[in-house]
DSSP file (Angstrom, degrees, kcal/mol; ACC not computed):
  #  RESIDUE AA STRUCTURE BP1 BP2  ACC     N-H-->O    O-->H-N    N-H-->O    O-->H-N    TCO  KAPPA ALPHA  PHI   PSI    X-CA   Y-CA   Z-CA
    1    1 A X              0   0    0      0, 0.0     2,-0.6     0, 0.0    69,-0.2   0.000 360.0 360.0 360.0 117.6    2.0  -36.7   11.8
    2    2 A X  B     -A   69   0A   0     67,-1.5    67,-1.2    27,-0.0     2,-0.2  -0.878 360.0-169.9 -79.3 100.3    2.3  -34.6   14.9
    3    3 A X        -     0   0    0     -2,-0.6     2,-0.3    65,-0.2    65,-0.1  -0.811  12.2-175.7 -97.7 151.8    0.1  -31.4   15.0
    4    4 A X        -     0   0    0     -2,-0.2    63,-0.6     2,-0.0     2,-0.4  -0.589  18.9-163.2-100.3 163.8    0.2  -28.4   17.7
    5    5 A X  E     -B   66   0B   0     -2,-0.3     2,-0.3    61,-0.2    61,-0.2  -0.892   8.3-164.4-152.7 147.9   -2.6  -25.6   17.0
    6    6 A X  E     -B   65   0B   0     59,-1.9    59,-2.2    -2,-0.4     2,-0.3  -0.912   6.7-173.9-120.9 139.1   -2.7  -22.2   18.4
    7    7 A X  E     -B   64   0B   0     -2,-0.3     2,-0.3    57,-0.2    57,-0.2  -0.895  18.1-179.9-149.1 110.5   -5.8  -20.1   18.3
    8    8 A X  E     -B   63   0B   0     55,-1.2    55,-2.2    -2,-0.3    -2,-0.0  -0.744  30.2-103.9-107.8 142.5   -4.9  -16.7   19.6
    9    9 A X        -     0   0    0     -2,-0.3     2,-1.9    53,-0.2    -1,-0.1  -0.288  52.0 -91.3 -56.8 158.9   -7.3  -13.3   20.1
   10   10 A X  S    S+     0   0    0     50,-0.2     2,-0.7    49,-0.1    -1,-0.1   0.005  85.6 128.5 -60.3  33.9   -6.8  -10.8   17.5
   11   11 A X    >>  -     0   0    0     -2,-1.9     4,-1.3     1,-0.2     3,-0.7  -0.732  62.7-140.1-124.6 143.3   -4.0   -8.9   19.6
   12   12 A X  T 34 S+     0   0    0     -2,-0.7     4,-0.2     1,-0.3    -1,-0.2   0.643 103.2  69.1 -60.2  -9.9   -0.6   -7.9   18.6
   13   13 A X  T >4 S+     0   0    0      1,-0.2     3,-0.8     2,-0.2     4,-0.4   0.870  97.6  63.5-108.3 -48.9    0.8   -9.0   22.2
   14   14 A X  T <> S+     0   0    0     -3,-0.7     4,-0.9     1,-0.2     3,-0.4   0.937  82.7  67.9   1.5 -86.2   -0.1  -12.6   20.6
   15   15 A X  H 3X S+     0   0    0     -4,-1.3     4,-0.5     1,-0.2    -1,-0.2   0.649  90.0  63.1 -34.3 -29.0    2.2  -12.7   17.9
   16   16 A X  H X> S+     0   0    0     -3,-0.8     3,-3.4    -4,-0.2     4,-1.8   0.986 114.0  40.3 -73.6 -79.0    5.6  -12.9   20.4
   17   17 A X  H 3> S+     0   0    0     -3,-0.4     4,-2.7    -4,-0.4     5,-0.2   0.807 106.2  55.9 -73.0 -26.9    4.1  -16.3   21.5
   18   18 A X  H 3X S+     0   0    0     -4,-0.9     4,-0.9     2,-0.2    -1,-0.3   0.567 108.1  50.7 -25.1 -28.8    3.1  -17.4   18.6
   19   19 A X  H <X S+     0   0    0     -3,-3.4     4,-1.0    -4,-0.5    -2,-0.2   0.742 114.6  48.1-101.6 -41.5    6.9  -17.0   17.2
   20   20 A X  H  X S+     0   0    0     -4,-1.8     4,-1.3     1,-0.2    -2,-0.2   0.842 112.7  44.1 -88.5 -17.4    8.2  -18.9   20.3
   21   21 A X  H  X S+     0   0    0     -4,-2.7     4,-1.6    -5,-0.3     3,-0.3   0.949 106.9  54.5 -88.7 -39.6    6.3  -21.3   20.1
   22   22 A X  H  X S+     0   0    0     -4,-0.9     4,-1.2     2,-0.2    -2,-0.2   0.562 111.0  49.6   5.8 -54.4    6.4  -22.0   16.7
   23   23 A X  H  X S+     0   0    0     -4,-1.0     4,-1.9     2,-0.2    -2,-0.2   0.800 103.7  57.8 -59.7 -49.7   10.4  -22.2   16.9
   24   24 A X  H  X S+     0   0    0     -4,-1.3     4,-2.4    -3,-0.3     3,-0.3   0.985 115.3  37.8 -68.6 -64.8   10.5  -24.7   19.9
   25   25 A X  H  X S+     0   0    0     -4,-1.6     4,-2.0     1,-0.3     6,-0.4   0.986 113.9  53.6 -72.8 -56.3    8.2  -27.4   17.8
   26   26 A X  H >X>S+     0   0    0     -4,-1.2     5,-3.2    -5,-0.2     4,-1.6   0.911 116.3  42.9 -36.5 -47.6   10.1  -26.5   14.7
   27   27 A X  H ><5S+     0   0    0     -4,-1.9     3,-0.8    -3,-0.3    -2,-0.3   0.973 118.7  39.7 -48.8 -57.8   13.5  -27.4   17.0
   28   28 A X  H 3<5S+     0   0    0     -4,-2.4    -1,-0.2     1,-0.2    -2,-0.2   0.585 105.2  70.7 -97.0  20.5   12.3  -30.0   18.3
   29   29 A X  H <<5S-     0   0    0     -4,-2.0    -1,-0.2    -3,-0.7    -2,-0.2   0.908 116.5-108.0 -62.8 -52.7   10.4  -31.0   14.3
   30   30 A X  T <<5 +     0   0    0     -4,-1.6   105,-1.1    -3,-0.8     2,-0.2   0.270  68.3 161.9 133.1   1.8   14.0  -31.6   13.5
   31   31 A X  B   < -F  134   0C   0     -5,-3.2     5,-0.2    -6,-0.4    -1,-0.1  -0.406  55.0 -88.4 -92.3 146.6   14.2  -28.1   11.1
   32   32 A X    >   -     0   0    0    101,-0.7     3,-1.1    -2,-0.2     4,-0.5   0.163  33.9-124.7 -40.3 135.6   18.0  -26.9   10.6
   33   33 A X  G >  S+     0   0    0      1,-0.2     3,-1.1     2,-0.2     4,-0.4   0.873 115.8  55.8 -30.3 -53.6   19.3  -24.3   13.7
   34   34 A X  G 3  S+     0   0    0      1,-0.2     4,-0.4     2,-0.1    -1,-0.2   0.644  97.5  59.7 -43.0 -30.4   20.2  -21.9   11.1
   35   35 A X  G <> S+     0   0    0     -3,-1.1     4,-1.9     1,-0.2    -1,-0.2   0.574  89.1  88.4 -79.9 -31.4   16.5  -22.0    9.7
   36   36 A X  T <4 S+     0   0    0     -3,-1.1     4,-0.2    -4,-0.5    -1,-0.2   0.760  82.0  44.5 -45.6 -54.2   15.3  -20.8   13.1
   37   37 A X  T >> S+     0   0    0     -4,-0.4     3,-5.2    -3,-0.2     4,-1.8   0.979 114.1  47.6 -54.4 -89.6   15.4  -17.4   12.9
   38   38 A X  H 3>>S+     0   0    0     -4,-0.4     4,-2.8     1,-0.3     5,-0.5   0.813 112.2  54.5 -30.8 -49.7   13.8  -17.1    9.3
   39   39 A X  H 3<5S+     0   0    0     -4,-1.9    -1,-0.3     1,-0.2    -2,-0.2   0.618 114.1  41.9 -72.1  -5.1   10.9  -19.7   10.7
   40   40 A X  H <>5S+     0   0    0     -3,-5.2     4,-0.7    -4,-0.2     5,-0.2   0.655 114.7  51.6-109.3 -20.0   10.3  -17.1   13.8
   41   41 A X  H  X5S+     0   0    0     -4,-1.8     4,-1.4     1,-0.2    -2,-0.2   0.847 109.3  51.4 -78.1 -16.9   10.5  -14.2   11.6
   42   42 A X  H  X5S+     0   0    0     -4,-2.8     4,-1.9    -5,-0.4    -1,-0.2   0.794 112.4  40.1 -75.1 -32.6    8.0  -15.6    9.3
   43   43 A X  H  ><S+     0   0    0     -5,-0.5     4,-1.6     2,-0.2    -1,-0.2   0.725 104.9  61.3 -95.4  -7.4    5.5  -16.4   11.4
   44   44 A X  H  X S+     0   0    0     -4,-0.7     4,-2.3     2,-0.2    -2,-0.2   0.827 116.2  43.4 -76.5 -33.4    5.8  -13.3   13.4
   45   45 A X  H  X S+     0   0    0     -4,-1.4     4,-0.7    -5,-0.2    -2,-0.2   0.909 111.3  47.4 -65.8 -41.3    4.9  -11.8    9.7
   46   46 A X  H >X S+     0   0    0     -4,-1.9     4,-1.7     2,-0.2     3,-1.1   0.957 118.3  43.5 -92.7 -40.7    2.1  -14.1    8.6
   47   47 A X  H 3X S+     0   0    0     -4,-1.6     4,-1.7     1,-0.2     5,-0.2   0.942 114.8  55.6 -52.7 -52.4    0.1  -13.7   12.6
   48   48 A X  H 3X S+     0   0    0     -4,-2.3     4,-2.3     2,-0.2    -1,-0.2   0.702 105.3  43.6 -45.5 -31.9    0.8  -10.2   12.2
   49   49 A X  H <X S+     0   0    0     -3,-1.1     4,-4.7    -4,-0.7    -1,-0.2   0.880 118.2  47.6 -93.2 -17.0   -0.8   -9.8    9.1
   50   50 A X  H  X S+     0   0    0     -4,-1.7     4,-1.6     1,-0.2    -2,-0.2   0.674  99.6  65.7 -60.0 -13.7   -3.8  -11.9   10.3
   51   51 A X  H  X S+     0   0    0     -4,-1.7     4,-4.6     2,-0.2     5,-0.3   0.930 106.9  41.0 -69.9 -71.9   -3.9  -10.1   13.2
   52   52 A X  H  X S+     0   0    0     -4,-2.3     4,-3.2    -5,-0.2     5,-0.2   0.973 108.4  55.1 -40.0 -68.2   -4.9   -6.9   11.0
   53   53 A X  H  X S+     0   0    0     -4,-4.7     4,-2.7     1,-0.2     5,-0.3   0.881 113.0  46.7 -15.5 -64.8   -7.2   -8.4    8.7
   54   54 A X  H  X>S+     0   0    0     -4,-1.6     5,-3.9     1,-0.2     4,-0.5   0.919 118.5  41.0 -56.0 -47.0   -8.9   -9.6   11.9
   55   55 A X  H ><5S+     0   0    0     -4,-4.6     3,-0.6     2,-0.2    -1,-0.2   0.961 119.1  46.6 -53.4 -52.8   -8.7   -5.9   13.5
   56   56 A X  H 3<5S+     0   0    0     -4,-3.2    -2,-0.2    -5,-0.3    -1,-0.1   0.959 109.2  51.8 -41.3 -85.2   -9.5   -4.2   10.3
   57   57 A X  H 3<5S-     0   0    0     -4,-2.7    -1,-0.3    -5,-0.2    -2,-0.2   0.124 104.5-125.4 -42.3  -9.8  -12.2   -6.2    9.6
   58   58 A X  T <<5 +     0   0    0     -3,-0.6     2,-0.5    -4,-0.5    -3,-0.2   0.957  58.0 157.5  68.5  55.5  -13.8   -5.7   12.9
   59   59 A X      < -     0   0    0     -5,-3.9    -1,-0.2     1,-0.2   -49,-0.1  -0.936  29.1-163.8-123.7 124.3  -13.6   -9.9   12.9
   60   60 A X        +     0   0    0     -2,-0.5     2,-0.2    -3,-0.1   -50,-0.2   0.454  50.9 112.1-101.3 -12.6  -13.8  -11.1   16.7
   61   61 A X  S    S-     0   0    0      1,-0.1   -53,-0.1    20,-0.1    20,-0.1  -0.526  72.2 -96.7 -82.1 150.8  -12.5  -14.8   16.0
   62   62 A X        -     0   0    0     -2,-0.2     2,-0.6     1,-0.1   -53,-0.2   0.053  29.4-110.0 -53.5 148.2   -9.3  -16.2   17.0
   63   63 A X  E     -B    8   0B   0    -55,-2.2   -55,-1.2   -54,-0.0     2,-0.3  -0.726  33.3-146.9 -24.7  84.8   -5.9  -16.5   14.8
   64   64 A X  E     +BC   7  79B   0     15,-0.8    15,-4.1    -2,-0.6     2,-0.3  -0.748  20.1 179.5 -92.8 141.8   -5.4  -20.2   14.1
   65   65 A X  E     -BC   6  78B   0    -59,-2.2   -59,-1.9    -2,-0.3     2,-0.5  -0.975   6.5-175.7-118.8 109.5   -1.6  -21.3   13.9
   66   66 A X  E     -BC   5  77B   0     11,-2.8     2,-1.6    -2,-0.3    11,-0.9  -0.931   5.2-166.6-129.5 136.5   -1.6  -25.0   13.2
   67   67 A X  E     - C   0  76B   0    -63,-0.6     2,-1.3    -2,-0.5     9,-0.2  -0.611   5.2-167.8-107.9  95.8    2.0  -26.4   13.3
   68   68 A X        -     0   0    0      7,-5.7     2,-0.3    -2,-1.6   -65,-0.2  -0.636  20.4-158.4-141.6 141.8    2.7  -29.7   11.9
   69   69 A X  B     +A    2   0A   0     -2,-1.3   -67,-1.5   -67,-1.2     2,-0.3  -0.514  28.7 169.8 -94.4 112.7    5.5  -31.9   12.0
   70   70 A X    >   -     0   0    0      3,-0.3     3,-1.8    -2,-0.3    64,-0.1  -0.761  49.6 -66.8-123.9 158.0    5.4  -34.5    8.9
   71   71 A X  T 3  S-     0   0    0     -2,-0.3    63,-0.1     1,-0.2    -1,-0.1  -0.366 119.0 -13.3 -56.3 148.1    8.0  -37.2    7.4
   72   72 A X  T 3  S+     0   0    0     61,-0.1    62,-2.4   -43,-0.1     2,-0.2   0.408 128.6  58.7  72.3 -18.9   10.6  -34.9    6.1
   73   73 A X    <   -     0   0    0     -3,-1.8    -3,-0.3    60,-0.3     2,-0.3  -0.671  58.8-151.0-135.3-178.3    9.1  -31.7    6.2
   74   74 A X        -     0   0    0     58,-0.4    58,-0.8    -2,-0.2     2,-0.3  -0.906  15.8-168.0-130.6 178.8    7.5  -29.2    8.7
   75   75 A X  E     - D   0 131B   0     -2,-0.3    -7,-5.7    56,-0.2     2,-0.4  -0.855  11.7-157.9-166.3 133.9    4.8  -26.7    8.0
   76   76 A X  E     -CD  67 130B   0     54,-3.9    54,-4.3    -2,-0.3     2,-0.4  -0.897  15.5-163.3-118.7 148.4    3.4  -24.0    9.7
   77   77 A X  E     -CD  66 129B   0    -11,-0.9   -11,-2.8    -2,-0.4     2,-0.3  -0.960   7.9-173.3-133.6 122.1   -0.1  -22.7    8.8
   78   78 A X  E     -CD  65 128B   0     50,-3.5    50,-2.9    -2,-0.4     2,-0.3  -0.839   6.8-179.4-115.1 146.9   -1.8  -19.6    9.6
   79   79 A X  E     -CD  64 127B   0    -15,-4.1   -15,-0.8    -2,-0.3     2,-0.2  -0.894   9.0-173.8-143.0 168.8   -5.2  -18.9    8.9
   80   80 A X        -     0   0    0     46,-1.3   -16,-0.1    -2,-0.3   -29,-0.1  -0.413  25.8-136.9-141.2-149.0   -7.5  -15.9    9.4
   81   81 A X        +     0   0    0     -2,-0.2     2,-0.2   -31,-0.2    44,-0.2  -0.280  57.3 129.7 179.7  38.6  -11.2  -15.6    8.7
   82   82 A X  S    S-     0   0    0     40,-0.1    42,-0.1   -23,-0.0   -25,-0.1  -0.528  70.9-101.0-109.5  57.2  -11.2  -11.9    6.9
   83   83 A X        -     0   0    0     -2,-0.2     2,-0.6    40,-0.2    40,-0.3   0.746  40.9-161.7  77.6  92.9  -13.2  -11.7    3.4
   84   84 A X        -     0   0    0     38,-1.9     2,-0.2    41,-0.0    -1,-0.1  -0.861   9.3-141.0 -78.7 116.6  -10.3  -11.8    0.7
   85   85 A X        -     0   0    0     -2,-0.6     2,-0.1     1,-0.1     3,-0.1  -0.603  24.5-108.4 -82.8 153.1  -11.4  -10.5   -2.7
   86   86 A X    >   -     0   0    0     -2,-0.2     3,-3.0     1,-0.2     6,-0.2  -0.358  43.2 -77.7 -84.3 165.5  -10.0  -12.4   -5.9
   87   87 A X  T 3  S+     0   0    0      1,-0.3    -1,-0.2    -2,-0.1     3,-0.1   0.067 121.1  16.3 -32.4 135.7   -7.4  -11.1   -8.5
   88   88 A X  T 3  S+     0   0    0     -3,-0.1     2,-0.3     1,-0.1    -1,-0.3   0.375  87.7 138.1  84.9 -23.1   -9.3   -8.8  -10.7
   89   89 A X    <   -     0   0    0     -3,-3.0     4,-0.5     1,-0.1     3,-0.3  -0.598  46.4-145.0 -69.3 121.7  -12.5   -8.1   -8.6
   90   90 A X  S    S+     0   0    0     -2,-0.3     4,-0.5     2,-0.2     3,-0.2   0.541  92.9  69.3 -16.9 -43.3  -13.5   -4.7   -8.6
   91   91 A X  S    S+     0   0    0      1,-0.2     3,-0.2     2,-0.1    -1,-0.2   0.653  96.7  59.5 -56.6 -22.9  -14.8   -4.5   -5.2
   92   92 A X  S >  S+     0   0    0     -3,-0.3     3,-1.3     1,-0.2    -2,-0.2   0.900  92.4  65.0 -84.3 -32.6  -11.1   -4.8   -4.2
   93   93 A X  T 3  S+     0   0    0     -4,-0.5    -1,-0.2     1,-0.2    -2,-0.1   0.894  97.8  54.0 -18.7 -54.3  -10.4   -1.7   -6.1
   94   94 A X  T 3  S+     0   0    0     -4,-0.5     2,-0.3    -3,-0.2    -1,-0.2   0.178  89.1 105.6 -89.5  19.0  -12.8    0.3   -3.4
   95   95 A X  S <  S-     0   0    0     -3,-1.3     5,-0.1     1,-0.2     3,-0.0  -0.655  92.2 -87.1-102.4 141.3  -10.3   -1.3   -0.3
   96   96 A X        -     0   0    0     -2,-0.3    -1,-0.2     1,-0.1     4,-0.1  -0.292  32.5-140.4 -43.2 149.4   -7.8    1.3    1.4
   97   97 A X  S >> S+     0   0    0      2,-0.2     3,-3.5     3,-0.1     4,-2.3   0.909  99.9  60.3 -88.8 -73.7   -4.5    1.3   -0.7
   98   98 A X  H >> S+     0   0    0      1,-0.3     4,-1.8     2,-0.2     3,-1.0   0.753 102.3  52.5  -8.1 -78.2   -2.6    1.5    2.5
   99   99 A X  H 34 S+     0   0    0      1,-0.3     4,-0.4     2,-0.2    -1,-0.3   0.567 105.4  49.6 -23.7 -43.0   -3.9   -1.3    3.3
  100  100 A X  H <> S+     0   0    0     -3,-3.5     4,-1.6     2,-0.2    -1,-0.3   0.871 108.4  57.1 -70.5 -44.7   -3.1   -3.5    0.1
  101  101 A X  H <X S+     0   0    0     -4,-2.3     4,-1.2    -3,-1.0    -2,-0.2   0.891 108.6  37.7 -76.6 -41.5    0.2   -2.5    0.2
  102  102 A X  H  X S+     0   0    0     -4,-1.8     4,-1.6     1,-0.3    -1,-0.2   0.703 109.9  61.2 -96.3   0.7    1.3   -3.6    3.4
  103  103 A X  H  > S+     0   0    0     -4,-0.4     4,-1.3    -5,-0.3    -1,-0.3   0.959 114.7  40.8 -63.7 -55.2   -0.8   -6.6    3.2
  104  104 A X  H  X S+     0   0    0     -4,-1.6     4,-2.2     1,-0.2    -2,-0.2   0.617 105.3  54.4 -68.6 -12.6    1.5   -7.2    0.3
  105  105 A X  H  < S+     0   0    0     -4,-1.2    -2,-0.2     2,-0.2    -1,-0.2   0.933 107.5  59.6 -71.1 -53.3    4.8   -6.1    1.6
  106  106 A X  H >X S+     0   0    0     -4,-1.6     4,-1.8     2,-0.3     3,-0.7   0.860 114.2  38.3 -51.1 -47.3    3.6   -8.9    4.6
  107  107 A X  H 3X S+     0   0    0     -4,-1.3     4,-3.6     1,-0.3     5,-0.3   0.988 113.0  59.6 -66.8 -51.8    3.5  -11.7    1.6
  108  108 A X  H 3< S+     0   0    0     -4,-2.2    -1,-0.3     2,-0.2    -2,-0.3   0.232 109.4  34.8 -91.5  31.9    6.3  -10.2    0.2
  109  109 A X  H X4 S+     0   0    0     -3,-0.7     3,-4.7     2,-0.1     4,-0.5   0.690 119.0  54.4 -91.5 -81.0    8.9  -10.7    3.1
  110  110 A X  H >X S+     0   0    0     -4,-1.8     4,-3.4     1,-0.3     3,-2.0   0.557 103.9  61.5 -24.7 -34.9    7.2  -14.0    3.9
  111  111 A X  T 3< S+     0   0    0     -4,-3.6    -1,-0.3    -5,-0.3    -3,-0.1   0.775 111.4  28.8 -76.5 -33.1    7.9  -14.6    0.6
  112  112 A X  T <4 S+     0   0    0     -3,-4.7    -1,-0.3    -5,-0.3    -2,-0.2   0.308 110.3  66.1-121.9  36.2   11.6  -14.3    0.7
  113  113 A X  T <4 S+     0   0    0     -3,-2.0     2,-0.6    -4,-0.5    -2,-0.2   0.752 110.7  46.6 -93.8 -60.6   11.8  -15.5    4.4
  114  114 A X     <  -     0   0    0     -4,-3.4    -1,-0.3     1,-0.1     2,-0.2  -0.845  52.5-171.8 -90.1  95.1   10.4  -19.1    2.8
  115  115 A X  S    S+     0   0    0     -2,-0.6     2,-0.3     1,-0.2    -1,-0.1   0.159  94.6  46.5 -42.0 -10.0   11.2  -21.2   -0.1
  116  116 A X  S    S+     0   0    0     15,-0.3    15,-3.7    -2,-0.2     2,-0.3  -0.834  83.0 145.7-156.7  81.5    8.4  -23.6    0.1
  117  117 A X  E     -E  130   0B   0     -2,-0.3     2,-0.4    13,-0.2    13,-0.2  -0.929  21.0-176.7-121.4 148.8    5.2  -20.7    0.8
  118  118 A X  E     -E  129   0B   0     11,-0.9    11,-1.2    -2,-0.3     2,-0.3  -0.892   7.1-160.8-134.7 147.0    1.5  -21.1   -0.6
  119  119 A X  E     -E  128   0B   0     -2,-0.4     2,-0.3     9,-0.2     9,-0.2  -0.915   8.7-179.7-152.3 123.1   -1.5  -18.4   -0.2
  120  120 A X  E     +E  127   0B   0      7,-2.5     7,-2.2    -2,-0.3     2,-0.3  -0.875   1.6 176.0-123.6 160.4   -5.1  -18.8   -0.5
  121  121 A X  E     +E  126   0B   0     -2,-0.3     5,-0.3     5,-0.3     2,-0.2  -0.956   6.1 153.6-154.2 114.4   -7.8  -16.5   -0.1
  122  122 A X        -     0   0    0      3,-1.2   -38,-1.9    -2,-0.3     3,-0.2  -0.539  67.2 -77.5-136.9-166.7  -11.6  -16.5   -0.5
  123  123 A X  S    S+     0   0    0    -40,-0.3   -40,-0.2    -2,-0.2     3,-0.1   0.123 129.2  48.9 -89.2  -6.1  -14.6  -14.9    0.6
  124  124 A X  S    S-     0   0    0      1,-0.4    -1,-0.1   -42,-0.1     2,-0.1  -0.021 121.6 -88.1-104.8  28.4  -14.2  -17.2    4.4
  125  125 A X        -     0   0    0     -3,-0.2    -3,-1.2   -44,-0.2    -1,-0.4  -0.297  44.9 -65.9  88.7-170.9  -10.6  -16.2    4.7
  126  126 A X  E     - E   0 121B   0     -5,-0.3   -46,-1.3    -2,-0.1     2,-0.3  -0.419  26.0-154.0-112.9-177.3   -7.2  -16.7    4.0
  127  127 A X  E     -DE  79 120B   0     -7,-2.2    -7,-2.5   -48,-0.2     2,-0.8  -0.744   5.7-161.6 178.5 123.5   -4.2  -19.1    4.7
  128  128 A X  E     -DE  78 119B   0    -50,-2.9   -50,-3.5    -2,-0.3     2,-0.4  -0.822   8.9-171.5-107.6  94.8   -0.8  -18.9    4.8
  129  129 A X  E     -DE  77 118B   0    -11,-1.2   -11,-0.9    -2,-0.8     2,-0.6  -0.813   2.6-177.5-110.2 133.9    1.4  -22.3    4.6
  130  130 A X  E     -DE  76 117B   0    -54,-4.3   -54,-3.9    -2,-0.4     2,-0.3  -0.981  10.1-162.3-115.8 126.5    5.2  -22.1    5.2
  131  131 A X  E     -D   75   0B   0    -15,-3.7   -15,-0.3    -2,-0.6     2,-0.3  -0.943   5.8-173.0 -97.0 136.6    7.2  -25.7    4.7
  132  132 A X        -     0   0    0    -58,-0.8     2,-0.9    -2,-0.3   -58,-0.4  -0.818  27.8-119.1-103.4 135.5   10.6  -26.1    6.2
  133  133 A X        -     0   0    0     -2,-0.3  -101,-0.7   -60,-0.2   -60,-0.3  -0.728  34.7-151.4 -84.1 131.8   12.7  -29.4    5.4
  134  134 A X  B     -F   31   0C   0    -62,-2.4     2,-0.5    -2,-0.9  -103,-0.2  -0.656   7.4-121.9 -97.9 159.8   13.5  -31.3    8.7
  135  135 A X        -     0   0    0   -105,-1.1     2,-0.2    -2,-0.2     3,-0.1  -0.953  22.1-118.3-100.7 121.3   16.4  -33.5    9.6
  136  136 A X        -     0   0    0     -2,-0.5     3,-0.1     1,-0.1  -106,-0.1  -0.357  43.5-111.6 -44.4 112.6   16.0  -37.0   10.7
  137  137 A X        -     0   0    0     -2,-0.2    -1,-0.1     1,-0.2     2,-0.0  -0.018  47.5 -88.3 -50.2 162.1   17.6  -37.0   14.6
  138  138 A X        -     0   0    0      1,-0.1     2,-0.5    -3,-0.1    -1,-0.2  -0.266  42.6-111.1 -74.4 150.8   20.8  -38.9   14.7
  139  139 A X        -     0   0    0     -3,-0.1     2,-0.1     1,-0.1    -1,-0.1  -0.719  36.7-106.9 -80.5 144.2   20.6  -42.7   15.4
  140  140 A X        -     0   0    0     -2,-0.5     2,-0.9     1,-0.1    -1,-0.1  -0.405  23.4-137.8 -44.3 128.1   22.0  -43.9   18.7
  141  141 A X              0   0    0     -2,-0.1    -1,-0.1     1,-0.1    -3,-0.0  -0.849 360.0 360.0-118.5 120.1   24.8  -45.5   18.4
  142  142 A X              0   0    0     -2,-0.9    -1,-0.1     0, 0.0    -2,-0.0   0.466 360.0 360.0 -68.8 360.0   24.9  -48.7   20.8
């Protein structure tokens, strides 16, 4: 299992490498050409929204991006470090509305950029895992 990690400052000028780089290990993961696109827009979406949290949230630690190349698969993971409240909490009520929404509009293009998405959330942050299926490179043929 190969991993890359990225740990970026909170800054929107981040996310652009974050998307290319992300794409070059997916290419060279094995994950379809076609797939490319979706896999740069997704992650330009899931850093972006971490990016806020972190801004919002007046939270001075880096982005982590961890990118990893597995039998079959790839999976890119982004994580943030921003106080999530759970379903149903009240205290989440008393959060900007703005806020909510486009936090959820963020999920909900990830969400139909990627077929294979998970999201978790606490009270020590969140994390966002997108899987792609890879293709085994062709064998050499002697």
């Amino acid at each position: 299992m190969a991993t890359v990690e990225l740990r970026f400052s909170a800054l929107p000028e981040h996310v652009r490498t974050a998307r290319l780089v992300a794409a070059a290990v997916a290419r060279r993961a094995g994950v379809d050409e076609a797939v490319l696109d979706e896999v740069r827009l997704a992650v330009g979406e899931a850093c972006s929204r971490a990016v806020g949290l972190h801004r919002n949230g007046g939270i001075t630690a880096p982005v982590k991006v961890s990118l990893i190349e597995e039998e079959k698969q790839f999976s890119i993971e982004v994580g943030d470090e921003a106080p999530h409240a759970a379903p149903g909490d009240p205290s989440a009520a008393a959060g900007d509305d703005a806020e909510t929404e486009e936090d959820e509009m963020g999920l909900a293009v990830i969400s139909g950029l990627v077929d294979d998405v998970e999201v978790k959330a606490g009270q020590d942050g969140g994390l966002i895992r997108m899987t792609w299926p890879t293709t085994p490179p062709p064998v050499p043929v002697p």
